[in-house]
C-alpha positions as CSV (number, residue, x, y, z in Angstrom):
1,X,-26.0,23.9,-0.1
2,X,-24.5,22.4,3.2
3,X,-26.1,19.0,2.5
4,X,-23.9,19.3,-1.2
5,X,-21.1,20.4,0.8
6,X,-21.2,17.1,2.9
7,X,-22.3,14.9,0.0
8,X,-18.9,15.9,-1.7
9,X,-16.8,16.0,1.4
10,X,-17.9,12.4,2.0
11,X,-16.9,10.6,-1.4
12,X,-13.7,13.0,-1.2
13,X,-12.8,11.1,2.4
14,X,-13.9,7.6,1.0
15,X,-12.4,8.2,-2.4
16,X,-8.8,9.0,-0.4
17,X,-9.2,6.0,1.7
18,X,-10.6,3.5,-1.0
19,X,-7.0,4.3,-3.0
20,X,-4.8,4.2,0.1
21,X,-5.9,0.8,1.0
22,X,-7.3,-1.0,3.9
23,X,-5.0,0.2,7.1
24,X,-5.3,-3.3,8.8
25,X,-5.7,-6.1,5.9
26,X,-2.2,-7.7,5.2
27,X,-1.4,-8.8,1.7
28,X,0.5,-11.2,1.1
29,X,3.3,-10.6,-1.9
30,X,1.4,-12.7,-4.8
31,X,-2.1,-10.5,-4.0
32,X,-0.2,-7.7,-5.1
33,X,2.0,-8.4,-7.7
34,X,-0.7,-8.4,-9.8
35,X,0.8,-8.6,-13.1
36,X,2.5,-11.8,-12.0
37,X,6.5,-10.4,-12.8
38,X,8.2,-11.6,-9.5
39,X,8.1,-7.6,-7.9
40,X,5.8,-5.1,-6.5
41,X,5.9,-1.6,-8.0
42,X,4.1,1.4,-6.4
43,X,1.7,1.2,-8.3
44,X,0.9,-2.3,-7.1
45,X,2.1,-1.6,-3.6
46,X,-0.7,1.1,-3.9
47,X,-3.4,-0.9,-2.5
48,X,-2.1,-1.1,1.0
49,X,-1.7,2.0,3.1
50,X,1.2,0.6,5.2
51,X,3.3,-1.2,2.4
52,X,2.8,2.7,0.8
53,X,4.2,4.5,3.4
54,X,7.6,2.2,4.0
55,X,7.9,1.7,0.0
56,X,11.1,4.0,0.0
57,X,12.4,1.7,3.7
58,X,12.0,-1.5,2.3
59,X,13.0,-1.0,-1.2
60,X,16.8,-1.8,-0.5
61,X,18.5,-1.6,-3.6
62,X,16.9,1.7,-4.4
63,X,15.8,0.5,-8.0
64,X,12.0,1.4,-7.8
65,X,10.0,-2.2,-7.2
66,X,10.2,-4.5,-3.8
67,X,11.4,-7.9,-4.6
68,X,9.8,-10.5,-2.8
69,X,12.9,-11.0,-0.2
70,X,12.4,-6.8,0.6
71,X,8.6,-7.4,0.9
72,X,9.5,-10.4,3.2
73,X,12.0,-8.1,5.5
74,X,9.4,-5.4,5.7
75,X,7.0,-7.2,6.6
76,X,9.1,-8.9,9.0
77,X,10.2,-5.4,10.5
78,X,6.3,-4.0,10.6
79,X,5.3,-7.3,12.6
80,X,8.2,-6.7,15.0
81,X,7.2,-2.8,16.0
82,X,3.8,-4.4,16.7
């Protein structure tokens, strides 16, 4: 029963962190806009933890998708606070 236990609590952890992205890989803004549309939704942004958690920050004009100059000034911001 344990070894169940830790079988499940393992894919749980790497199922969380597989969707949250990898925490140190930049992306740049055409790997993930990946229907091609000129913006990043959340959905795309998705794939990065960081970009996730500063969505809301960077998304200026508070209409739901980062356009490629917001991507650019978060990005820009993140580097900074390095």
């Amino acid at each position: 029963m344990n070894k169940v236990f830790a079988i499940v609590s393992g894919l749980t952890v790497a199922a969380t962190l597989a969707f949250a992205g990898e925490p140190t890989e930049k992306k740049a803004f055409s790997d993930l806009d990946k229907n091609k549309d000129g913006v990043i939704t959340q959905s795309e942004a998705s794939v990065d933890r960081e970009l996730v958690a500063h969505f809301n920050d960077a998304d200026a004009d508070r209409n739901g998708f980062l356009t490629p100059s917001e991507f650019d000034s978060i990005v820009n911001e993140l580097e900074e606070a390095e």
